[in-house]
LUMLUMDO-725362 format. One record per residue (C-alpha): residue number from 1; residue in one letter; z, y, x. Coordinates in steps of 0.1 Angstrom, whole numbers, plus 5000, padded with zeros to 4 digits. Each point is the difference from the previous one (the first is absolute). Layout:
<recs>
<rec><k>NUM</k><r>A</r><zz>Z</zz><yy>Y</yy><xx>X</xx></rec>
...
</recs>
This chain:
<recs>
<rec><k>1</k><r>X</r><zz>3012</zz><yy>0716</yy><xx>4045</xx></rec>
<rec><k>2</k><r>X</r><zz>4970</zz><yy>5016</yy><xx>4993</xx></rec>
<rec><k>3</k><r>X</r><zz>4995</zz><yy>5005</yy><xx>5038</xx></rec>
<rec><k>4</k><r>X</r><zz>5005</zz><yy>4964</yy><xx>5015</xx></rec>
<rec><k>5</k><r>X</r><zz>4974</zz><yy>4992</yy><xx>4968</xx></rec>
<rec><k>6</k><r>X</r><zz>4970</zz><yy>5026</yy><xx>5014</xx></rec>
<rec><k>7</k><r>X</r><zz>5009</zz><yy>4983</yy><xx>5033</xx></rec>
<rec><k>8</k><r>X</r><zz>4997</zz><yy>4963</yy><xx>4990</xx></rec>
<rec><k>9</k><r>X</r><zz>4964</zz><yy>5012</yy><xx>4983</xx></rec>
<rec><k>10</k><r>X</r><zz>4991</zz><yy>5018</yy><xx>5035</xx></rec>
<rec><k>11</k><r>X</r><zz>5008</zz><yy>4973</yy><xx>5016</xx></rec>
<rec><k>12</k><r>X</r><zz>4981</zz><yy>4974</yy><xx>4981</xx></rec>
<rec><k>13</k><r>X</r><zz>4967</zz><yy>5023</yy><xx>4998</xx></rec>
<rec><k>14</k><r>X</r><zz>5000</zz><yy>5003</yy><xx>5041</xx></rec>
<rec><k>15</k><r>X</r><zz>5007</zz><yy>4961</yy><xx>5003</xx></rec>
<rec><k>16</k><r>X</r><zz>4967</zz><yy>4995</yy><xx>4973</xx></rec>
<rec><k>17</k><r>X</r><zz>4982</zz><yy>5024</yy><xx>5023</xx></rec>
<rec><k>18</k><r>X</r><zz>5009</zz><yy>4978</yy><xx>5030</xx></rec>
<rec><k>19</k><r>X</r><zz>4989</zz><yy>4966</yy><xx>4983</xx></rec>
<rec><k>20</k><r>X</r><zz>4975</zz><yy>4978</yy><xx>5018</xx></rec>
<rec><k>21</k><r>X</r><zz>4964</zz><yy>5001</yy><xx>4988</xx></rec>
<rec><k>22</k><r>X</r><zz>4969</zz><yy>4986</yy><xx>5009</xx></rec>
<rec><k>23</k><r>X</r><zz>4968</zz><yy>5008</yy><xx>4981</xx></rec>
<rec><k>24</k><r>X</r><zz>4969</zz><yy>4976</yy><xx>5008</xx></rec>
<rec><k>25</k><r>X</r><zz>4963</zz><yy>5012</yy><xx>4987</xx></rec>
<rec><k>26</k><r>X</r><zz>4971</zz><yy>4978</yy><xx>5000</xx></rec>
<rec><k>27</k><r>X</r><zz>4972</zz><yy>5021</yy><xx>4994</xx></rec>
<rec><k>28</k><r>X</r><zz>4962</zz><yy>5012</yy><xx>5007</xx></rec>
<rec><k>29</k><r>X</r><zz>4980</zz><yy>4968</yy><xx>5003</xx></rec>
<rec><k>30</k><r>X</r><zz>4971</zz><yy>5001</yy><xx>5027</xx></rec>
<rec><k>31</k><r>X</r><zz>4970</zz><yy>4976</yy><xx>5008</xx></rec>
<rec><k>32</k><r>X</r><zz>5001</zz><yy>4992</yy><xx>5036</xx></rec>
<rec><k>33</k><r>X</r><zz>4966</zz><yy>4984</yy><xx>5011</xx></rec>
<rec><k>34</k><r>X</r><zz>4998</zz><yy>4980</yy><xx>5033</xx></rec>
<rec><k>35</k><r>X</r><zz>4964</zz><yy>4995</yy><xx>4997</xx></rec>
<rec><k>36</k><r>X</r><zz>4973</zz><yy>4995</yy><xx>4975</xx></rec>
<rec><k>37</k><r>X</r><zz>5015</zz><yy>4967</yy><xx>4981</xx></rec>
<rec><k>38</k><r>X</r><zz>5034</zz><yy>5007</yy><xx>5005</xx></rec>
<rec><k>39</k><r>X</r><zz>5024</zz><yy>5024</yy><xx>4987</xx></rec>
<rec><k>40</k><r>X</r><zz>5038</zz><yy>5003</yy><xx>4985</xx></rec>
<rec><k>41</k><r>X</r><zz>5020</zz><yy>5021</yy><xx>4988</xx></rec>
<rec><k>42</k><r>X</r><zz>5034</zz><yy>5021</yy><xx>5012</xx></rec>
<rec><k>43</k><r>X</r><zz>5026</zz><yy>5022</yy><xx>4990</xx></rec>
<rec><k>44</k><r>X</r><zz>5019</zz><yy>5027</yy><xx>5006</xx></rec>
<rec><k>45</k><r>X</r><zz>5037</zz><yy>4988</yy><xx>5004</xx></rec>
<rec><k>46</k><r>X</r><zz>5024</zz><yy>5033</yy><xx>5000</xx></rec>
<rec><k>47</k><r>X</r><zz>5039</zz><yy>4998</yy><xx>5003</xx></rec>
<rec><k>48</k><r>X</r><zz>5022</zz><yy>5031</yy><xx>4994</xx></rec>
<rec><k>49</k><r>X</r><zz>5038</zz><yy>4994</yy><xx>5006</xx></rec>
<rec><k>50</k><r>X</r><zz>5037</zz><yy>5008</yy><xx>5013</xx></rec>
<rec><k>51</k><r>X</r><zz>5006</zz><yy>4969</yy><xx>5010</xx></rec>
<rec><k>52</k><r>X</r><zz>5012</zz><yy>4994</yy><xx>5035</xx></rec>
<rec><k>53</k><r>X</r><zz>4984</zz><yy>4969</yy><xx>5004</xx></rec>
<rec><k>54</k><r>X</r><zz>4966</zz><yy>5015</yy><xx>5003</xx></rec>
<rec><k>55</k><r>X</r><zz>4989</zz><yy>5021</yy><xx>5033</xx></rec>
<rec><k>56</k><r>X</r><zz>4981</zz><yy>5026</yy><xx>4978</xx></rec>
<rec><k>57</k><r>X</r><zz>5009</zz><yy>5012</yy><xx>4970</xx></rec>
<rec><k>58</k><r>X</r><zz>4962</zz><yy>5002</yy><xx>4984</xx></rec>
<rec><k>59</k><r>X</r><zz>4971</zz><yy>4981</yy><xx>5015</xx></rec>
<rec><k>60</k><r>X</r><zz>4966</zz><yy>4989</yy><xx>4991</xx></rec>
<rec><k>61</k><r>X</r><zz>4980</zz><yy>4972</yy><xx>5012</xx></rec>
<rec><k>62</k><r>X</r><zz>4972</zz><yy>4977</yy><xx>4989</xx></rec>
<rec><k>63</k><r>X</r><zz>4999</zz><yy>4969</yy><xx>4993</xx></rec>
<rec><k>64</k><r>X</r><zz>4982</zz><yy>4968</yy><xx>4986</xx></rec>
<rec><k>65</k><r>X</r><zz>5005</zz><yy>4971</yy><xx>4978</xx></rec>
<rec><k>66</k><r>X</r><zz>5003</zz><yy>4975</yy><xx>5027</xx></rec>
<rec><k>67</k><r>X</r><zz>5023</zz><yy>5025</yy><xx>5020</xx></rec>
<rec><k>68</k><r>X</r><zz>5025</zz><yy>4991</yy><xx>4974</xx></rec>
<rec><k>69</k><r>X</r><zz>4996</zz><yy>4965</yy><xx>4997</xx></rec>
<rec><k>70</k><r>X</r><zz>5007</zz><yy>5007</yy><xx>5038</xx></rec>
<rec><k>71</k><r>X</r><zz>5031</zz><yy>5017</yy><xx>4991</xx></rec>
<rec><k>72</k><r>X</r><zz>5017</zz><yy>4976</yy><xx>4976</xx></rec>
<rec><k>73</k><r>X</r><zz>4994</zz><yy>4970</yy><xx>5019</xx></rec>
<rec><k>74</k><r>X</r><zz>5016</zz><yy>5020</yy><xx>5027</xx></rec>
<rec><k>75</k><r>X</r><zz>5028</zz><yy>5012</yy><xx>4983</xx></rec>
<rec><k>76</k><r>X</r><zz>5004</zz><yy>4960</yy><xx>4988</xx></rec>
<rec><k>77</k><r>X</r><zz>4998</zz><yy>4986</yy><xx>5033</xx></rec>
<rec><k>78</k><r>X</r><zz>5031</zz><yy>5026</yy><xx>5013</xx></rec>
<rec><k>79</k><r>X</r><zz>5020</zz><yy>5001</yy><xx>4974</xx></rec>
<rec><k>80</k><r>X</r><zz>5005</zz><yy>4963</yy><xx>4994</xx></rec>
<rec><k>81</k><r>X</r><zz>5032</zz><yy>5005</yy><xx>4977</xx></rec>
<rec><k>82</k><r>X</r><zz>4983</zz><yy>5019</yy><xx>4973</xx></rec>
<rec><k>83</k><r>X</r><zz>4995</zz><yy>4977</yy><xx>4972</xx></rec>
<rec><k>84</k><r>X</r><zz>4981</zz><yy>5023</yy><xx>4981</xx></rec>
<rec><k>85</k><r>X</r><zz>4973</zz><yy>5022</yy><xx>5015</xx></rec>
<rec><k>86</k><r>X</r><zz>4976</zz><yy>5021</yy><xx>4981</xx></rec>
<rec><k>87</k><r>X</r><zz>4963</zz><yy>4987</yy><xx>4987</xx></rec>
<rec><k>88</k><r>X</r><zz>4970</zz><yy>5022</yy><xx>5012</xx></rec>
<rec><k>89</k><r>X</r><zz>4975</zz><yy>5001</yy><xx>4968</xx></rec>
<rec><k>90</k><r>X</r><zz>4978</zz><yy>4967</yy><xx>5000</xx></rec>
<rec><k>91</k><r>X</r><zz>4970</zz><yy>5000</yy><xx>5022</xx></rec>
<rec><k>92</k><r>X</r><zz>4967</zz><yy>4999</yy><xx>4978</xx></rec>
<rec><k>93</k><r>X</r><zz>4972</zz><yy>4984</yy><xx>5018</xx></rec>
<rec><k>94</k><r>X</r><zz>4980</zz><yy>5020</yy><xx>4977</xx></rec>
<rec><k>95</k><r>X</r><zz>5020</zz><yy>5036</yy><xx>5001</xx></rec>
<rec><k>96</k><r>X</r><zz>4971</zz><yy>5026</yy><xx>4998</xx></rec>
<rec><k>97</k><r>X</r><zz>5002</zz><yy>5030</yy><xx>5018</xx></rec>
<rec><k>98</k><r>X</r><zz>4983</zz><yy>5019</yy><xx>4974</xx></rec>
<rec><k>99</k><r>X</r><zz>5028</zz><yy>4991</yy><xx>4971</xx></rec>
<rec><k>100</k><r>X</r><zz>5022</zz><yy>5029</yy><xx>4992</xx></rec>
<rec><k>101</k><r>X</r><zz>5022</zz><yy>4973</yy><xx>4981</xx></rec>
<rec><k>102</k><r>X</r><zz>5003</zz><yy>4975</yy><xx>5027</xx></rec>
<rec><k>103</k><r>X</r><zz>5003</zz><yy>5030</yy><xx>5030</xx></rec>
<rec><k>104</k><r>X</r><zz>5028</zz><yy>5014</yy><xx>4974</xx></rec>
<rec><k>105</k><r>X</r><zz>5020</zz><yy>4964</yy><xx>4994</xx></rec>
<rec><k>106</k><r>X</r><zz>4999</zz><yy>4992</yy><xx>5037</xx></rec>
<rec><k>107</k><r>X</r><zz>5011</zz><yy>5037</yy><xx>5012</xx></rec>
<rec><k>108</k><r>X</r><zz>5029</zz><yy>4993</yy><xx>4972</xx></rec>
<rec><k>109</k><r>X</r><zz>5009</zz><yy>4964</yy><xx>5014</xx></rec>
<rec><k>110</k><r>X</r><zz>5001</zz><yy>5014</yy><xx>5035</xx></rec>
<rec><k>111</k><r>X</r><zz>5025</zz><yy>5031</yy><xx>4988</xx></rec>
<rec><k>112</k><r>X</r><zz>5022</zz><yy>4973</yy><xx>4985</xx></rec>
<rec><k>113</k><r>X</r><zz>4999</zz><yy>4979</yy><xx>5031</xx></rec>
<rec><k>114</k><r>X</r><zz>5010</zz><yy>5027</yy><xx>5022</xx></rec>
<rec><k>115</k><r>X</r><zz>5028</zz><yy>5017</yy><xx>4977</xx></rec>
<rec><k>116</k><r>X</r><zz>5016</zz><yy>4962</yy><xx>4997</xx></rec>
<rec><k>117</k><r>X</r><zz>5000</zz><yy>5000</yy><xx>5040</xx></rec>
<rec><k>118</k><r>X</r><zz>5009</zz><yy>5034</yy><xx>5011</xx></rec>
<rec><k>119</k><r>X</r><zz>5029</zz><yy>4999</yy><xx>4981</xx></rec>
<rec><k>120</k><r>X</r><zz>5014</zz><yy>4963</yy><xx>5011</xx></rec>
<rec><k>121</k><r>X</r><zz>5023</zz><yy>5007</yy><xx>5031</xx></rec>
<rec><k>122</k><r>X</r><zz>4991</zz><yy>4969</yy><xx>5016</xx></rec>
<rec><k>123</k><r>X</r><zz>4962</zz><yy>5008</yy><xx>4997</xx></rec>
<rec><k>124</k><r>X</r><zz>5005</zz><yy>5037</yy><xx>5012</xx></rec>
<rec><k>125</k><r>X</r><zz>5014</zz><yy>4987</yy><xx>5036</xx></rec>
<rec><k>126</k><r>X</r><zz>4967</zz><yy>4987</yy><xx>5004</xx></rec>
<rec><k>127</k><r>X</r><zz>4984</zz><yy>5017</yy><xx>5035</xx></rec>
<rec><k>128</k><r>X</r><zz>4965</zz><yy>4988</yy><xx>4984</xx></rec>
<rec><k>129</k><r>X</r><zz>5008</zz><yy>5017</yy><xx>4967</xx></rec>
<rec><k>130</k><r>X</r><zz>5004</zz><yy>5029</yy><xx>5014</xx></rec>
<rec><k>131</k><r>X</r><zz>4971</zz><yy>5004</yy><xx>5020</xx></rec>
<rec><k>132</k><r>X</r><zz>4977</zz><yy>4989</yy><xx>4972</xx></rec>
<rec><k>133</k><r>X</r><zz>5013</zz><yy>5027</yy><xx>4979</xx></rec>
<rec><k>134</k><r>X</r><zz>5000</zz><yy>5030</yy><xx>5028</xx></rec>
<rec><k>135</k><r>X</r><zz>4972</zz><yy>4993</yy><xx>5021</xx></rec>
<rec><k>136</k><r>X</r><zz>4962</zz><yy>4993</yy><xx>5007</xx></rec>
<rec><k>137</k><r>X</r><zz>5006</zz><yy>4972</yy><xx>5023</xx></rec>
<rec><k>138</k><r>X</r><zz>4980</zz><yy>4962</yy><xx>4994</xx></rec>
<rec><k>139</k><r>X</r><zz>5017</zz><yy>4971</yy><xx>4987</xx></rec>
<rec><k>140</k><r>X</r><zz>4999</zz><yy>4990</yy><xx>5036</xx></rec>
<rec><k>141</k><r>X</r><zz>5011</zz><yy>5030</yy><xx>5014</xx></rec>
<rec><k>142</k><r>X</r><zz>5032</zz><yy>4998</yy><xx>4976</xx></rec>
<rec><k>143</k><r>X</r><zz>5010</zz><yy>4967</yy><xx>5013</xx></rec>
<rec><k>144</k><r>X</r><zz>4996</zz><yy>5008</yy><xx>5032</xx></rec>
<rec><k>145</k><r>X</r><zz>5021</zz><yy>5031</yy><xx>4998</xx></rec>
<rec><k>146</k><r>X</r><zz>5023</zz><yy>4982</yy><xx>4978</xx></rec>
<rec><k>147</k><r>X</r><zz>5003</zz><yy>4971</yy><xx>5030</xx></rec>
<rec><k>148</k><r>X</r><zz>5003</zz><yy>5024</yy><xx>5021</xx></rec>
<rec><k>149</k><r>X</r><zz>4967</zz><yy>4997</yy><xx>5023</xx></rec>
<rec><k>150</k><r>X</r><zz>4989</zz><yy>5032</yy><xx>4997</xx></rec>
<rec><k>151</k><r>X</r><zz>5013</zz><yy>5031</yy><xx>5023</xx></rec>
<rec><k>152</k><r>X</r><zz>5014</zz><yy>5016</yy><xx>4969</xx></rec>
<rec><k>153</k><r>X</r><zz>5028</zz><yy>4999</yy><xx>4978</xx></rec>
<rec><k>154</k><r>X</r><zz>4998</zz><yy>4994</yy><xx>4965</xx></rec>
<rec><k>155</k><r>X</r><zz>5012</zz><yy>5037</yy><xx>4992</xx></rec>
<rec><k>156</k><r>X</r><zz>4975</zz><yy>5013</yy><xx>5028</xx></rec>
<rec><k>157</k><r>X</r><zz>4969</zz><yy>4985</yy><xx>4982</xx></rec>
<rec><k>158</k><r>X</r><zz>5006</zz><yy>5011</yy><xx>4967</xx></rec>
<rec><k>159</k><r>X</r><zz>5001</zz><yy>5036</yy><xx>5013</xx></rec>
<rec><k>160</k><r>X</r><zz>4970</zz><yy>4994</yy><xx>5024</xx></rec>
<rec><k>161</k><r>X</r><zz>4981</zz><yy>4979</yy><xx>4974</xx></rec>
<rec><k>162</k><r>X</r><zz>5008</zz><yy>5016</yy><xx>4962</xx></rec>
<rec><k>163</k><r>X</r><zz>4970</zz><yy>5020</yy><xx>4989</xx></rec>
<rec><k>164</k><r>X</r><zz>4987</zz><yy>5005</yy><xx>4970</xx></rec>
<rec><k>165</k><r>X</r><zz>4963</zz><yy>4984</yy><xx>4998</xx></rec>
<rec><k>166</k><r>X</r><zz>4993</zz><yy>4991</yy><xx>5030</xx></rec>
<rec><k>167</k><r>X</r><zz>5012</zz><yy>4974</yy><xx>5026</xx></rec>
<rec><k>168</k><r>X</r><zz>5013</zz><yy>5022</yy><xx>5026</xx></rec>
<rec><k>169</k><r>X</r><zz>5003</zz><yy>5033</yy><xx>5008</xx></rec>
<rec><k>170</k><r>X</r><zz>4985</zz><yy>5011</yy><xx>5031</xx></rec>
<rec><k>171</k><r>X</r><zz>4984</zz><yy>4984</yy><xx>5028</xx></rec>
<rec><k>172</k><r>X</r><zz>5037</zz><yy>4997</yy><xx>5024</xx></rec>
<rec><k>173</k><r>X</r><zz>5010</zz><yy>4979</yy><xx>4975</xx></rec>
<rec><k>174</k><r>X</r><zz>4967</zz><yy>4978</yy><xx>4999</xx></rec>
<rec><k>175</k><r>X</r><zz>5004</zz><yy>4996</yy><xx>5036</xx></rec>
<rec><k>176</k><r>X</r><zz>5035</zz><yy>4994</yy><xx>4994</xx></rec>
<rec><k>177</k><r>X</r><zz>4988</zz><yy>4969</yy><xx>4977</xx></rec>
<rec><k>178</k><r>X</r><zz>4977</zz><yy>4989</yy><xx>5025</xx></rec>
<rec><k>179</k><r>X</r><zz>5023</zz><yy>4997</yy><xx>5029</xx></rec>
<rec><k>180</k><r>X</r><zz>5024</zz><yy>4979</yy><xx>4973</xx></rec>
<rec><k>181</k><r>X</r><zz>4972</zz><yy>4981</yy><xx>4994</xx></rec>
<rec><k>182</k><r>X</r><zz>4999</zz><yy>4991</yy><xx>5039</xx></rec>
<rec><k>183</k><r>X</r><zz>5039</zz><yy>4999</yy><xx>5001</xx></rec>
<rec><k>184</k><r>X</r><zz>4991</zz><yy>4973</yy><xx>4974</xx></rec>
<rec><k>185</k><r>X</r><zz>4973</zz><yy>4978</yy><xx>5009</xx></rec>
<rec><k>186</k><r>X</r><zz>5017</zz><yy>5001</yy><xx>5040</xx></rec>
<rec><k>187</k><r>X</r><zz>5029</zz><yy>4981</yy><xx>4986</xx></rec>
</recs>
C-alpha cells in the first residue's frame, strides 16, 4: 500500500516538473533617438520556457511600441476566429519618456498583453508571433519571412536573427538580409 502511494506522489512530482511554461519579461526601457527631434522608446522583451511551440527556449529581443500595435493587428488579421484578443496599454499622445510611472504602466500593459497571447493555442501557431518574440528582424522582414519571400525559414531566422541588443549578429547575416532584401524587391 504504502509503495503504490510513494509511486503515485513520484509520479505526480515528475509530471509537475514536465508542465508547460512560458515566462514573458518586459523590462529595461531605452530611449532610441533617430535624430535631433525624434526619439522613442523600447524594450527588452525576454521569454524563458519548455514549451515546444517555441524554437528557443530563452530569447531576448527589442522592441517598440508601434512594433506591437504591429503585432496585434497581425495576430487579428490571422486569427479571424478569436473573438477575444488581448488590449496593448492605450497609446498616450503625450506618454513621456522621462516618466518612471508611465515607462512602468506601459512595461506592465505590454507583460499582460503578451502572457494573454503566449498562452492562447490559437495565437501561439502564429509564424509572426514567433519571430517577434525570438528575433531582431523588422516588421517587414517578419512578414516577408512569414509569407514566405525570404530565402529562410521561419526557424532559420530566429537562430540567425536572435541577439540580444543588437539587430543582427555579424556581418554574414547582414549580407544575408541584404540579398533578402533583393530576393524581395525582384519579386
Amino acid at each position: 500500500m504504502y509503495v503504490c502511494k510513494r509511486m503515485r506522489e513520484v509520479f505526480s512530482s515528475v509530471l509537475g516538473l514536465m508542465q508547460e511554461f512560458t515566462g514573458v519579461w518586459v523590462r529595461d526601457p531605452r530611449i532610441q533617438k533617430e535624430d535631433f527631434w525624434h526619439a522613442y522608446m523600447d524594450y527588452e522583451i525576454c521569454i524563458h520556457t519548455n514549451s515546444l511551440a517555441f524554437t528557443k527556449k530563452s530569447s531576448c529581443v527589442r522592441r517598440r511600441y508601434s512594433e506591437f500595435v504591429w503585432l496585434r493587428k497581425k495576430l487579428q488579421e490571422n486569427a479571424m476566429l478569436i473573438t477575444h484578443l488581448p488590449r496593448l496599454p492605450p497609446k498616450n499622445p503625450f506618454f513621456s519618456l522621462n516618466n518612471a510611472r508611465e515607462i512602468g504602466a506601459r512595461m506592465e500593459g505590454l507583460r499582460k498583453f503578451l502572457e494573454e497571447v503566449v498562452h492562447s493555442p490559437v495565437l501561439l501557431s502564429d509564424s509572426c508571433l514567433h519571430l517577434f518574440l525570438q528575433s531582431q528582424l523588422s516588421v517587414k522582414k517578419i512578414e516577408a519571412c512569414a509569407e514566405g519571400r525570404s530565402r529562410y525559414t521561419v526557424s532559420e531566422a530566429i537562430h540567425s536573427f536572435a541577439s540580444g541588443n543588437k539587430r543582427f549578429e555579424s556581418q554574414s547575416e547582414e549580407s544575408m538580409e541584404e540579398e533578402d532584401d533583393m530576393h524581395c524587391e525582384s519579386e
